[in-house]
C-alpha positions in Angstrom: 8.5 -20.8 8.3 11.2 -20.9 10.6 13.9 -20.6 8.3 12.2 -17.6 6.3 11.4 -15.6 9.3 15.1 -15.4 10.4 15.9 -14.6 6.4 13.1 -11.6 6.7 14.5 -10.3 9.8 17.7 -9.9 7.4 16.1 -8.2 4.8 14.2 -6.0 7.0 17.5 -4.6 8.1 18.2 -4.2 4.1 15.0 -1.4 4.0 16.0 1.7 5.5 19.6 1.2 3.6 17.5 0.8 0.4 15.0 3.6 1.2 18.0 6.1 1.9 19.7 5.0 -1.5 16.8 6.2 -3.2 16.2 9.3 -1.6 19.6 10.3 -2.1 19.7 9.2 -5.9 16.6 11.3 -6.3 18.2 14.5 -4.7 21.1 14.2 -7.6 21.7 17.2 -9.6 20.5 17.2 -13.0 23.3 16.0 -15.1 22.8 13.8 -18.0 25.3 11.3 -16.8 24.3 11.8 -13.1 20.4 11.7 -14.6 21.5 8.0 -16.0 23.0 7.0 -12.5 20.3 8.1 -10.3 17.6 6.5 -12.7 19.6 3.2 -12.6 19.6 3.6 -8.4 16.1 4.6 -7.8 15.0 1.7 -10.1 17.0 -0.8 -8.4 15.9 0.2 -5.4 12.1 0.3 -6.3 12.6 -3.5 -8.0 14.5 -4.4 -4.8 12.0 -2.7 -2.1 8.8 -4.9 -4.4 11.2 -8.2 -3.6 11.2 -7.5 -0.1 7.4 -6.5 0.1 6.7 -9.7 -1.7 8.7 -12.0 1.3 7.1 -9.7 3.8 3.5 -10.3 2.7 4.2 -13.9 3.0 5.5 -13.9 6.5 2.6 -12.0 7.6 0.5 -14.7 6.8 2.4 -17.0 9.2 1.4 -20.0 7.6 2.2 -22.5 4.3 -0.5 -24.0 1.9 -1.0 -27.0 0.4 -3.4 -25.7 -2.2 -5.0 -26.6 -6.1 -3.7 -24.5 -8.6 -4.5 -24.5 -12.1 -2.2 -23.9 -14.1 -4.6 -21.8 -16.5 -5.6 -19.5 -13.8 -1.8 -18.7 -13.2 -0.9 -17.5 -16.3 -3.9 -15.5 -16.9 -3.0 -13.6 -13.9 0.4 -13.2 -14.1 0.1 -12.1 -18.0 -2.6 -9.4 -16.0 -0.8 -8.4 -13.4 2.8 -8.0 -14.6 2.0 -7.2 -18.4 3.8 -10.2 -19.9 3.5 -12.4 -22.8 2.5 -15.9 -22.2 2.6 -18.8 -23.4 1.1 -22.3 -21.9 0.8 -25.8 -23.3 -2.0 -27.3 -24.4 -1.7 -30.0 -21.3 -1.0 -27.0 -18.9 -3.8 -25.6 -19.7 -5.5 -28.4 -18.1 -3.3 -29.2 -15.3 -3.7 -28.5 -11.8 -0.5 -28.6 -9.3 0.1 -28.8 -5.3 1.5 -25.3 -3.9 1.2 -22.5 -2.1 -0.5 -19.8 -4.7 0.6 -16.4 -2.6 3.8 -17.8 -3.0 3.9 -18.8 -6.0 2.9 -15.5 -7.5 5.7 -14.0 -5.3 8.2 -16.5 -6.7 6.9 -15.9 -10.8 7.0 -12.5 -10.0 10.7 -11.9 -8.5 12.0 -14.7 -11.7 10.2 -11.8 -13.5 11.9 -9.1 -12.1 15.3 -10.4 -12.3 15.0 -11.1 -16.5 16.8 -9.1 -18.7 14.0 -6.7 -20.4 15.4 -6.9 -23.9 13.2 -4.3 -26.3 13.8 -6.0 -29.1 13.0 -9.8 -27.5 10.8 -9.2 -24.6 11.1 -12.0 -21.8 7.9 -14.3 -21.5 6.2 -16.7 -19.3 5.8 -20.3 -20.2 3.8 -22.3 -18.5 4.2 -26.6 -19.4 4.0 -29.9 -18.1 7.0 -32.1 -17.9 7.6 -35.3 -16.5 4.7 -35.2 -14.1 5.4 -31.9 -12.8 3.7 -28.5 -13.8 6.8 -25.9 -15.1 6.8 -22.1 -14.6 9.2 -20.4 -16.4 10.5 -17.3 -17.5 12.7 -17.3 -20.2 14.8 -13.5 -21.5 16.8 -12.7 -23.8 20.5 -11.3 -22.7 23.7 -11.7 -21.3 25.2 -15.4 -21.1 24.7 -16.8 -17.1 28.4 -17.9 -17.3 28.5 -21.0 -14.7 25.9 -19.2 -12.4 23.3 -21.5 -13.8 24.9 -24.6 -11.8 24.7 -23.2 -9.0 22.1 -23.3 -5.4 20.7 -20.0 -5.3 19.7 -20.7 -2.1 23.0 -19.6 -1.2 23.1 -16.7 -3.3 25.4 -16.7 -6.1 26.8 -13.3 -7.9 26.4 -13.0 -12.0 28.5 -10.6 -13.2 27.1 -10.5 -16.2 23.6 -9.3 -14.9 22.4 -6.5 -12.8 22.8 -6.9 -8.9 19.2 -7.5 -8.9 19.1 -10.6 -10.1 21.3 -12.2 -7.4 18.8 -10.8 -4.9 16.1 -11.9 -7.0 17.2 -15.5 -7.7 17.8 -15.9 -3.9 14.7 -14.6 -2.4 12.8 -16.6 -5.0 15.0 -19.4 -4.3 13.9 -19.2 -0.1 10.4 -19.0 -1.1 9.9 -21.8 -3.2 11.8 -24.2 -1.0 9.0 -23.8 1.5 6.9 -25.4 -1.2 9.7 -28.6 -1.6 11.0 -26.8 -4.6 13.5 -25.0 -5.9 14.7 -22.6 -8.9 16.6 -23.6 -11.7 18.5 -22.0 -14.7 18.6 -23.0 -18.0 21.6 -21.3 -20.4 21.0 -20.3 -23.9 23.3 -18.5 -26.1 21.3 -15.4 -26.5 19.7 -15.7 -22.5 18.4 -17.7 -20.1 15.6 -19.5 -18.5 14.8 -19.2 -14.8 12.1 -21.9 -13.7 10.4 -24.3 -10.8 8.2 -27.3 -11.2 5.3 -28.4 -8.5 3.7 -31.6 -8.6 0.6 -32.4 -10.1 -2.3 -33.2 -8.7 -4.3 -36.5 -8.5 -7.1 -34.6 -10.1 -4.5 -32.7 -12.5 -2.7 -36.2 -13.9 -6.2 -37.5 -14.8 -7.4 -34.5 -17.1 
């Protein structure tokens, strides 16, 4: 917790910067081509303020579970709660992992956040079991990562090819699910990409 409280204290200097942004973009004078840059602003703001929120709620609670999560339950409520198309194996659908749920949710929903929100290929959730390990994963349909998806986002890591947010995203996500022994990994495809983590299964969950 440590290590995420001196990373909140950082993005809690990042609000009032963000909050100002929006309120200016919102006071732009109606323009088409202003209209188009003050939407793009105010939405990047909102998407990055809901990041931020999600680390802060997390914080707040001071403290880092060890908990049983089924694997079922998680898709069903992340298809509810962010309005996404899901898809789980028929093993995953039995399997229960080790993590921290609150986190978890917060992690699914900043990988969700940073995907590329094609119209005509909507991003999805896939939720699978591989190699011992229950997978989340949200795979989109867009720009090429470039090398990006070798990289620790951890650290942070810029992809030109992709909004701003998704640096944020990625790195935020990346800080939460370390303090559940994970991490987030990318997975390039010619038309996209695939952000994911994997958490262990549970005794219980490797003998359904």
């Amino acid at each position: 917790m440590e290590v995420l409280e001196r990373f909140g204290g950082v993005l809690r200097d990042l609000k009032a910067p963000l909050l100002s942004l929006r309120t200016g973009a919102i006071s732009l004078p109606f323009r088409t081509n202003i209209q188009e840059a003050s939407h793009d602003l105010v939405e990047t703001s909102d998407i990055a303020l809901s990041m931020i929120s999600d680390f802060e709620r997390v914080l707040r609670r001071g403290k880092i579970l060890r908990e049983p999560i089924a694997l079922r339950r998680a898709a069903y409520e992340s298809k509810e709660r962010l309005g996404a198309k899901t898809k789980i194996s028929e093993t995953a659908s039995r399997a229960i992992v080790a993590g921290d749920y609150e986190i978890l949710k917060a992690v699914v929903d900043n990988l969700w956040r940073v995907a590329t929100k094609n119209p005509d290929e909507p991003p999805r959730l896939e939720f699978t079991v591989w190699k011992g390990q229950g997978r989340f994963l949200v795979r989109d349909f867009g720009p090429d990562l470039g090398q990006a998806a070798k990289s620790d986002f951890s650290s942070g890591v810029l992809i030109p090819s992709r909004p701003e947010r998704t640096s944020l995203g990625l790195l935020l996500a990346s800080q939460l699910a370390s303090q559940m022994g994970t991490n987030i990994k990318a997975r390039r495809y010619k038309d996209g990409a695939a952000f994911y983590l994997d958490l262990p299964l549970t005794r219980q969950g490797r003998l359904l």
